[in-house]
C-alpha positions as CSV (number, residue, x, y, z in Angstrom):
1,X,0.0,0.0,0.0
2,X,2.8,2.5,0.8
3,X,4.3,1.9,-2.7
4,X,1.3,2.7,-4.2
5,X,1.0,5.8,-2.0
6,X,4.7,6.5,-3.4
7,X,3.6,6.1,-6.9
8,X,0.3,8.4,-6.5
9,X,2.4,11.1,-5.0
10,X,5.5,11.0,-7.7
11,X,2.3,11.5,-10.3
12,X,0.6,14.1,-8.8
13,X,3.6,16.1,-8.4
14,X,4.7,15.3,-11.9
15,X,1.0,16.7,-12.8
16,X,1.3,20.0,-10.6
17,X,4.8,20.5,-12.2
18,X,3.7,20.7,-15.6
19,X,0.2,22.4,-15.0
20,X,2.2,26.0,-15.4
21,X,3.8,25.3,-18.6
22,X,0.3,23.7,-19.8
23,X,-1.2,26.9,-18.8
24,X,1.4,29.0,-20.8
25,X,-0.1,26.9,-24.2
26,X,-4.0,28.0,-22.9
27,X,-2.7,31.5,-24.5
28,X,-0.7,32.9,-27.7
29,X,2.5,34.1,-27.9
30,X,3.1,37.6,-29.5
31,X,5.4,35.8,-32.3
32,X,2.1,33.5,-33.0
33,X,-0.1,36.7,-33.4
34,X,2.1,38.6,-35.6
35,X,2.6,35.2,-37.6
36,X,-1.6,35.5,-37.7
37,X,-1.7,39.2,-38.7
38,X,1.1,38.2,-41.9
39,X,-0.9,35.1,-42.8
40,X,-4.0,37.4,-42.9
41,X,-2.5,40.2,-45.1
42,X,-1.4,37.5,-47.3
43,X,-4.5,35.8,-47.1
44,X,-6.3,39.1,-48.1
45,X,-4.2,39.4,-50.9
46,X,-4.7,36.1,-52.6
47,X,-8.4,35.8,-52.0
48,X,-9.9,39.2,-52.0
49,X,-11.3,41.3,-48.6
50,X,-14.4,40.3,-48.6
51,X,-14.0,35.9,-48.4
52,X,-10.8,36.6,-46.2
53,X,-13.2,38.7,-43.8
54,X,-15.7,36.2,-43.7
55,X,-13.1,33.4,-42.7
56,X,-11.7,36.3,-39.8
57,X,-14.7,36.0,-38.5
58,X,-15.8,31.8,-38.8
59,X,-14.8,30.2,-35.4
60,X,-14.6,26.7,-37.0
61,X,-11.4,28.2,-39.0
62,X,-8.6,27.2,-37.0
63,X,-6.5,29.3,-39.5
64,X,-7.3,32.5,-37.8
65,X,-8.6,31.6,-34.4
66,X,-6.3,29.3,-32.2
67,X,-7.0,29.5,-28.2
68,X,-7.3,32.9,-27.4
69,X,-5.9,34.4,-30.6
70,X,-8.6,35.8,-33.3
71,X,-8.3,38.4,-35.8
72,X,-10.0,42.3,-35.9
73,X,-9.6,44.6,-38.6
74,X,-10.8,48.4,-38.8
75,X,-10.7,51.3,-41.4
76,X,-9.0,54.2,-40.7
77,X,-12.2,56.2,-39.4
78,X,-12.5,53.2,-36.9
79,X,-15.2,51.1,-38.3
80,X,-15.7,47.7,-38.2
81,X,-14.8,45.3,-40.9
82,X,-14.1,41.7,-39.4
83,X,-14.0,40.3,-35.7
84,X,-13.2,37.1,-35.1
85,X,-14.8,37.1,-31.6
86,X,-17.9,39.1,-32.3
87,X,-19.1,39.8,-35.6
88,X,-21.8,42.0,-34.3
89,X,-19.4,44.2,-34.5
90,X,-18.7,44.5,-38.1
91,X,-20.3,47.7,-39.7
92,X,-19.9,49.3,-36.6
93,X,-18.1,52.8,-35.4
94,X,-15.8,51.7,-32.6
95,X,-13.8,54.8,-33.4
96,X,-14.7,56.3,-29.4
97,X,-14.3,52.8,-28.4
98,X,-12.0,53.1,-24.6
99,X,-11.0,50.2,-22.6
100,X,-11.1,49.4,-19.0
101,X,-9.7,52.4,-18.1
102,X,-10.8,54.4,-20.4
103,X,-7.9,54.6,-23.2
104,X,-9.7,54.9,-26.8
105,X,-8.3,51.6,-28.2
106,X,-8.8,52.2,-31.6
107,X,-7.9,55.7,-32.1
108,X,-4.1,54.7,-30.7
109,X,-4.6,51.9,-33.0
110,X,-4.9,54.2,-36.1
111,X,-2.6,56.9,-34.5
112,X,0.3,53.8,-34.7
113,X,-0.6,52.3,-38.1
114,X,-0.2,55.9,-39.8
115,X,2.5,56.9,-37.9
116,X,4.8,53.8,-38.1
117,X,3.0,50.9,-41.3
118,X,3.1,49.0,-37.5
119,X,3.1,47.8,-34.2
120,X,1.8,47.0,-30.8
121,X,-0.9,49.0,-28.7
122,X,-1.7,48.3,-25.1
123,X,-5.0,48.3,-23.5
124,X,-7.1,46.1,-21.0
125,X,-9.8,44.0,-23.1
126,X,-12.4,41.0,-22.0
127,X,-10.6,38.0,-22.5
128,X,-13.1,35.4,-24.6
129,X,-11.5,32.2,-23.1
130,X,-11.7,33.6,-18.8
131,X,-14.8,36.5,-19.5
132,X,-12.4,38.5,-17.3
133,X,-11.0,41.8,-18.1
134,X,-7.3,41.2,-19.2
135,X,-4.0,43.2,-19.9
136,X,-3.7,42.8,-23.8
137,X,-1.5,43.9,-26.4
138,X,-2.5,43.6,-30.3
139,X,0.1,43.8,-33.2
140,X,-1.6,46.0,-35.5
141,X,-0.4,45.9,-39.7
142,X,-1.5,48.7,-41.9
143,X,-2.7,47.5,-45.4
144,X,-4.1,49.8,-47.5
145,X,-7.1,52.0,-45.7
146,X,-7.3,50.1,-43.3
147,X,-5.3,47.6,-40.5
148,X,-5.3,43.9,-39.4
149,X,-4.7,42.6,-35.7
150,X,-4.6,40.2,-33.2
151,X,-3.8,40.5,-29.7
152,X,-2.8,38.2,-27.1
153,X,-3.8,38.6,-23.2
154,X,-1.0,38.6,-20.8
């Protein structure tokens, strides 16, 4: 019986050791979202805005949704044309949109994309995969009149 004991012990420490680094995988690197934001450009490119946006915004495409990593992209006057966590929002004017604490997410967004082509923006978002309010940082890419993102939480 003490062996057994032993052997229950040895595996639920093995198991409590490698819950942290399983945790780490629940949530996307910011080398995995800027490898989403290229693949989406290019994706635009070779397909056209308008099928690429729908796919953006289809959950079953692993493509461009993978944990907690999903794809946005706004015009430059802050409207709405994919989200890969809530397509209600397409078609929408998020340009006075503020997070948590009350920093307008998507004008800094555009203020970056015209300043620099691209980057990373800060801000505290609802996190899809927890429903709690998050630090987050998105890699935004300018293409054209308009930019492509995806964030991860931290």
């Amino acid at each position: 019986m003490k062996t057994l004991s032993k052997i229950f012990a040895v595996c639920a420490l093995g198991l409590a050791m490698m819950a942290p680094a399983h945790a780490a995988d629940d949530k996307g690197t910011s080398e995995q979202a800027v490898a989403m934001v290229k693949k989406a450009i290019a994706y635009i490119k070779e397909v056209g805005k308008e099928k690429a946006f729908a796919e953006f915004a289809n959950p079953a495409n692993t493509q461009f949704h993978d944990r907690d990593l999903y794809l946005f992209v706004y015009d430059l006057n802050g409207n709405t044309l994919a989200h890969g966590n809530n397509p209600k929002m397409v078609g929408k004017s998020l340009i006075d949109l503020k997070d948590g604490d009350g920093k307008p997410i998507i004008r800094e967004m555009i203020t970056l994309v015209n300043t620099k082509g691209k980057g990373w923006a800060d801000y505290k978002w609802p996190n899809p995969v927890t429903k709690t309010l998050e630090q987050k940082s998105s890699y935004v890419e300018k293409v054209d009149n308009y930019f492509v993102g995806c964030g991860i939480y931290k």
